[in-house]
FIKOLZA-1660 file (N, C-alpha, C; in steps of 0.1 Angstrom, whole numbers, plus 5000, padded with zeros to 4 digits):
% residues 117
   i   px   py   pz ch aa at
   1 1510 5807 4690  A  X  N
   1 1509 5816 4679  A  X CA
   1 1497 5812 4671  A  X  C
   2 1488 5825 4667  A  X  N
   2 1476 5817 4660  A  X CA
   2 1481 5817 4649  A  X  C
   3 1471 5807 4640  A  X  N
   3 1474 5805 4626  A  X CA
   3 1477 5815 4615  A  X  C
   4 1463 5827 4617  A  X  N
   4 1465 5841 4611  A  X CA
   4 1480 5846 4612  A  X  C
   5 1484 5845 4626  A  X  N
   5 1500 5851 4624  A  X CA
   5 1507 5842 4617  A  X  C
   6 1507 5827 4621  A  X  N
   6 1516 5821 4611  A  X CA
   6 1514 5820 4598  A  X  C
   7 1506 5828 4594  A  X  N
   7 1506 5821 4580  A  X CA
   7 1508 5831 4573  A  X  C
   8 1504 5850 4583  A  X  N
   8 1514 5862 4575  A  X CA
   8 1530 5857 4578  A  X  C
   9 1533 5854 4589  A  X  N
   9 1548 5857 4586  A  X CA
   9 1554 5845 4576  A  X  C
  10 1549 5835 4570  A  X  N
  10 1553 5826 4564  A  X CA
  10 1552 5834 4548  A  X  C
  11 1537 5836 4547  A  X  N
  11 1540 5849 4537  A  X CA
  11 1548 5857 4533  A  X  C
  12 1553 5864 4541  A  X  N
  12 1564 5873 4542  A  X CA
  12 1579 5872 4537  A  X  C
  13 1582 5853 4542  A  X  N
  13 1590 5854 4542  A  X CA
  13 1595 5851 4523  A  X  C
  14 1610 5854 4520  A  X  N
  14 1607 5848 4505  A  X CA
  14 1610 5834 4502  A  X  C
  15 1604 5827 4493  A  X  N
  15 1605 5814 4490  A  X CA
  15 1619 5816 4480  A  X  C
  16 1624 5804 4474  A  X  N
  16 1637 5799 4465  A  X CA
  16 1626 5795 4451  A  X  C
  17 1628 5800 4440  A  X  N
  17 1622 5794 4429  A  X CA
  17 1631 5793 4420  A  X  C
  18 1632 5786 4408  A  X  N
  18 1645 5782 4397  A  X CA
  18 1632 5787 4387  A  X  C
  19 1637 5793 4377  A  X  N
  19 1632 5790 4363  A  X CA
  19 1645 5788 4353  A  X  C
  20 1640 5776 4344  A  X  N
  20 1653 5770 4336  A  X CA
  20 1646 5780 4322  A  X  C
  21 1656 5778 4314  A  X  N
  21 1654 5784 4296  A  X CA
  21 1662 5779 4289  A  X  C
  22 1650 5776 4278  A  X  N
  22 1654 5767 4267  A  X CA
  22 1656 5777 4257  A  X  C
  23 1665 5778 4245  A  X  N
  23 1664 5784 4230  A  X CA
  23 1652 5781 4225  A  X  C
  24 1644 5789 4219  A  X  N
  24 1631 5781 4208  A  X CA
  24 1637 5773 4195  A  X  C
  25 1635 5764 4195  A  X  N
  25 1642 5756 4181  A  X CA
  25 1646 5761 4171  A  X  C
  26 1642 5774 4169  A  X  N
  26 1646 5781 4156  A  X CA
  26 1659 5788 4157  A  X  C
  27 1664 5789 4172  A  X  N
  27 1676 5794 4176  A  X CA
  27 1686 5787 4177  A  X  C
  28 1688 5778 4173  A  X  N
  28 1694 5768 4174  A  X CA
  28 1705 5766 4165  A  X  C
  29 1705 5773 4155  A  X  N
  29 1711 5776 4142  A  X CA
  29 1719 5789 4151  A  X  C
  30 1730 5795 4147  A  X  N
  30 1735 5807 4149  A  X CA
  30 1729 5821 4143  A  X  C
  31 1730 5813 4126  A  X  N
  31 1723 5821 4117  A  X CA
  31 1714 5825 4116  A  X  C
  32 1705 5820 4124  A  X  N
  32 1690 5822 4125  A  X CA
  32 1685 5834 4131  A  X  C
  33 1697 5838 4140  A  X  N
  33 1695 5848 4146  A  X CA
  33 1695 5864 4143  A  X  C
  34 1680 5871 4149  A  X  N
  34 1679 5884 4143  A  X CA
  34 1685 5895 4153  A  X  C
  35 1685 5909 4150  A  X  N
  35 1686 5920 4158  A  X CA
  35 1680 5919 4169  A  X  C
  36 1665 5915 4168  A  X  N
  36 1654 5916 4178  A  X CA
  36 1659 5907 4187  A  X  C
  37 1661 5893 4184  A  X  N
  37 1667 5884 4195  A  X CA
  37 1679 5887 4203  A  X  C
  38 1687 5893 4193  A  X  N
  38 1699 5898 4204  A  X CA
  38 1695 5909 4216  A  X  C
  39 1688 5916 4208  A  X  N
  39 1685 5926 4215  A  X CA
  39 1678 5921 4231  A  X  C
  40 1664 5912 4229  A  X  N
  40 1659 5907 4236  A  X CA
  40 1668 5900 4248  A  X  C
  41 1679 5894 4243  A  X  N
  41 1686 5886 4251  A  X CA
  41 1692 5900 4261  A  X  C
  42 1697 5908 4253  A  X  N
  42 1706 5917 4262  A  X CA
  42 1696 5926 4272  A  X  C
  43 1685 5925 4270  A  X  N
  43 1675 5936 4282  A  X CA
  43 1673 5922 4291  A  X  C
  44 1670 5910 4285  A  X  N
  44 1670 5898 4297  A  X CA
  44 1686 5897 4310  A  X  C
  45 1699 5902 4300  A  X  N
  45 1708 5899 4308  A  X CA
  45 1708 5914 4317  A  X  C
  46 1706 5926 4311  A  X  N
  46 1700 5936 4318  A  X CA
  46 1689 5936 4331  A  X  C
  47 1680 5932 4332  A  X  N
  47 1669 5925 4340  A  X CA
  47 1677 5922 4350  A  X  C
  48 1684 5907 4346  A  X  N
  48 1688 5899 4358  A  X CA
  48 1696 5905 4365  A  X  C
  49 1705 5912 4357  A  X  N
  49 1715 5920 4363  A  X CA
  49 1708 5932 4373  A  X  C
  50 1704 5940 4370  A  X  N
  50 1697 5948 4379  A  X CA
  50 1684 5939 4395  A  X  C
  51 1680 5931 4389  A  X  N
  51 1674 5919 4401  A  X CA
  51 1683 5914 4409  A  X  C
  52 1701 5910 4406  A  X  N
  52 1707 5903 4413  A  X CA
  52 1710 5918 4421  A  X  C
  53 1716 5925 4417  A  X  N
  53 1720 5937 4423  A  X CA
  53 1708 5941 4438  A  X  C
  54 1694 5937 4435  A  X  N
  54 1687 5942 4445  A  X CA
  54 1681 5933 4453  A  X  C
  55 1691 5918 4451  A  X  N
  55 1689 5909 4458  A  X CA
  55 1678 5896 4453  A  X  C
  56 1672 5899 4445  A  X  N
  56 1661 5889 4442  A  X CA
  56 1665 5878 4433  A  X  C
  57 1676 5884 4423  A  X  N
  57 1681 5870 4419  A  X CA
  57 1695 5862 4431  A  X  C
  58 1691 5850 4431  A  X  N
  58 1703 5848 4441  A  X CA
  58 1718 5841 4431  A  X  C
  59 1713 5835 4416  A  X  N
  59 1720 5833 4404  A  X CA
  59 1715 5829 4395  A  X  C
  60 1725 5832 4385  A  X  N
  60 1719 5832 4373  A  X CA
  60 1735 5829 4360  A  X  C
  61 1725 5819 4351  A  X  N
  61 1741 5817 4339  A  X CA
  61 1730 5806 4334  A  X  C
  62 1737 5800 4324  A  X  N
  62 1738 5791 4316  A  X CA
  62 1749 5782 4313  A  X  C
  63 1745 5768 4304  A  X  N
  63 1757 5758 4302  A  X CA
  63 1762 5763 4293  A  X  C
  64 1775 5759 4292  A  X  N
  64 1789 5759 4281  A  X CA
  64 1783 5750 4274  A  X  C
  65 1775 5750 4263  A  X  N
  65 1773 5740 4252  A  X CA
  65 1765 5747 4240  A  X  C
  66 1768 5738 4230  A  X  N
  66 1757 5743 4220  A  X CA
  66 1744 5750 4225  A  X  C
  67 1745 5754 4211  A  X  N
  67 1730 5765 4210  A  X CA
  67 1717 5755 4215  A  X  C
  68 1714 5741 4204  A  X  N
  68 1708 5733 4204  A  X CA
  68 1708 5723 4221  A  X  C
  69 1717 5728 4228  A  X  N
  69 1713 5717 4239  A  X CA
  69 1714 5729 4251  A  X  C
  70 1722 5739 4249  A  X  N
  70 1723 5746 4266  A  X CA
  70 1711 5748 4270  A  X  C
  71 1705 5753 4282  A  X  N
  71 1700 5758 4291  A  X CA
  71 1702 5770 4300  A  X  C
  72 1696 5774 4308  A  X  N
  72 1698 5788 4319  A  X CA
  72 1689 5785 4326  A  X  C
  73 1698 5790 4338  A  X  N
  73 1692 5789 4351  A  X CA
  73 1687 5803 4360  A  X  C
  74 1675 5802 4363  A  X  N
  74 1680 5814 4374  A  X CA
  74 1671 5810 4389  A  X  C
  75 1679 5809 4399  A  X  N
  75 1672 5812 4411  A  X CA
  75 1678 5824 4418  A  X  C
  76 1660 5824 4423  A  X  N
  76 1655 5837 4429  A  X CA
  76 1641 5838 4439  A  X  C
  77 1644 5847 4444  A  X  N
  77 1632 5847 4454  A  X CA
  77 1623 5857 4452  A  X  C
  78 1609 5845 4458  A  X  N
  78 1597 5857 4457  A  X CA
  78 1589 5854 4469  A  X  C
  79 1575 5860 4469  A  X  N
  79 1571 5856 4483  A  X CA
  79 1557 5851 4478  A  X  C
  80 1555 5847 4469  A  X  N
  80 1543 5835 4464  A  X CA
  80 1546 5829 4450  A  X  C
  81 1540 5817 4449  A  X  N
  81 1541 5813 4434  A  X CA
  81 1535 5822 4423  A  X  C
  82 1525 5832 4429  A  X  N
  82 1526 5841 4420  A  X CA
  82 1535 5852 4414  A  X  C
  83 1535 5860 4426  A  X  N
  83 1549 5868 4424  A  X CA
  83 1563 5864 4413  A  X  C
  84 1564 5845 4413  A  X  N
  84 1572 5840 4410  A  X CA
  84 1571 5839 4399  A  X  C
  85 1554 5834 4393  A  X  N
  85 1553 5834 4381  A  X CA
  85 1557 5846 4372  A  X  C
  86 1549 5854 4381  A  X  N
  86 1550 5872 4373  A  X CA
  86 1563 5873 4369  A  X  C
  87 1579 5867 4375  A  X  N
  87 1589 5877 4375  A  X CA
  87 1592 5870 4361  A  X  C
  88 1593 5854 4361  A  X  N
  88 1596 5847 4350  A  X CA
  88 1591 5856 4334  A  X  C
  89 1579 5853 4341  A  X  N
  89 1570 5860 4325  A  X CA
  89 1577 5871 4321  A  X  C
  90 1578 5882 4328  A  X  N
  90 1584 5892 4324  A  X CA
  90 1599 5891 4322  A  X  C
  91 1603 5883 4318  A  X  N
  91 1615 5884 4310  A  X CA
  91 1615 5880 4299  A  X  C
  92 1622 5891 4292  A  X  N
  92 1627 5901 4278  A  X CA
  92 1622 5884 4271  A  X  C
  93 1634 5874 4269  A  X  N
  93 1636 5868 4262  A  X CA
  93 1621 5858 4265  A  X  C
  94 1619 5856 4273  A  X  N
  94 1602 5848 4276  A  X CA
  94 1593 5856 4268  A  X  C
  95 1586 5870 4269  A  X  N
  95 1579 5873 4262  A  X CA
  95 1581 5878 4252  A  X  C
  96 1592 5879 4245  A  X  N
  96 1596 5880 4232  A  X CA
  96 1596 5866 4221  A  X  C
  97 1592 5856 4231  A  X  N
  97 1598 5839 4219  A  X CA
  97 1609 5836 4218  A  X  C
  98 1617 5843 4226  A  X  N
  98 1632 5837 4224  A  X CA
  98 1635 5825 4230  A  X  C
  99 1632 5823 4243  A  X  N
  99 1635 5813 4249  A  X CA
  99 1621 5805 4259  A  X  C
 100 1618 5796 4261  A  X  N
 100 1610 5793 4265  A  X CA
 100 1613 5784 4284  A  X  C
 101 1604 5788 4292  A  X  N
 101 1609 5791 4303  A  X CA
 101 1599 5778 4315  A  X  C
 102 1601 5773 4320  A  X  N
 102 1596 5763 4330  A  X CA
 102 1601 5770 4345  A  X  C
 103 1589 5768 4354  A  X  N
 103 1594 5772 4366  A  X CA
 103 1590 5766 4375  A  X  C
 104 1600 5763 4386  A  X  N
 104 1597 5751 4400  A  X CA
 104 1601 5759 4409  A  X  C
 105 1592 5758 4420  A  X  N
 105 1593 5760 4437  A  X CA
 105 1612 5751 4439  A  X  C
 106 1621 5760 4444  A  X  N
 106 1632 5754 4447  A  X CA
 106 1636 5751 4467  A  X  C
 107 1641 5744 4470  A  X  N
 107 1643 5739 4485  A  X CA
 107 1657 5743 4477  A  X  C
 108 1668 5748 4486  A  X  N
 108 1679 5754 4488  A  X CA
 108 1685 5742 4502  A  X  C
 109 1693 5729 4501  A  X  N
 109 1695 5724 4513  A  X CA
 109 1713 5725 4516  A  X  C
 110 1720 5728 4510  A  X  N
 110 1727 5733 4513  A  X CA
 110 1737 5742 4504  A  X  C
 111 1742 5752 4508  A  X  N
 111 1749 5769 4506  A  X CA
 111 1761 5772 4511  A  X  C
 112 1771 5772 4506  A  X  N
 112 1784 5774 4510  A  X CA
 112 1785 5790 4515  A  X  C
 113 1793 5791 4526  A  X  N
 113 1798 5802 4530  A  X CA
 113 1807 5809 4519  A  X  C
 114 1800 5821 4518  A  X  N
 114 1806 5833 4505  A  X CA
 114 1823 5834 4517  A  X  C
 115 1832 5837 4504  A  X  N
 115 1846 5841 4513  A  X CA
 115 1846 5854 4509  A  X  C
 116 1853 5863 4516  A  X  N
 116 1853 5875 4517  A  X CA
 116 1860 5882 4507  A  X  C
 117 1855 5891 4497  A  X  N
 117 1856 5898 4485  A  X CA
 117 1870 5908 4489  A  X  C
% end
């Protein structure tokens, strides 16, 4: 196989990426919180929700903990580090200030068989 081919179909195929999310320090308080943020958060949980639905998120949630320490996870697939960048950035709560967002290339090594719904 020449290289050209291997390296579209490697292209092609989608990679695993995580981006985690932090609260911005000023959310950290309950109180502190405005309309705008909520709002933000709810088109973010809208987003994901319509992405898991069409496959691209594979999951997504956050820890049971305070405001000041939880996190959120989401992996999902794209088919370059860019693509991957692009999806992060455009969420609600990322380009709003709400939460601030880090993102890694993820290896997936092992996946439990889903039981039948």
């Amino acid at each position: 196989m020449s290289t050209q081919i291997a390296s579209a179909q490697t292209a092609a195929t989608p990679k695993h990426y995580i981006y985690v999310l932090r609260l911005v320090p000023r959310l950290h308080d309950a109180a502190a919180w405005t309309d705008r943020d909520r709002s933000s958060v709810a088109a973010h949980f809208k987003r994901l929700q319509e992405a898991t639905e069409q496959r691209k998120v594979v999951i997504a949630g956050r820890t049971d903990e305070p405001l000041g320490v939880t996190f959120g996870i989401v992996i999902f697939e794209a088919r370059s580090d860019e693509e991957a960048r692009d999806f992060m950035e455009a969420d609600p709560t990322v380009k709003d200030g709400v939460m601030l967002a880090e993102l890694h290339p993820y290896a997936v090594a092992l996946l439990r068989e889903q039981a039948d719904a």
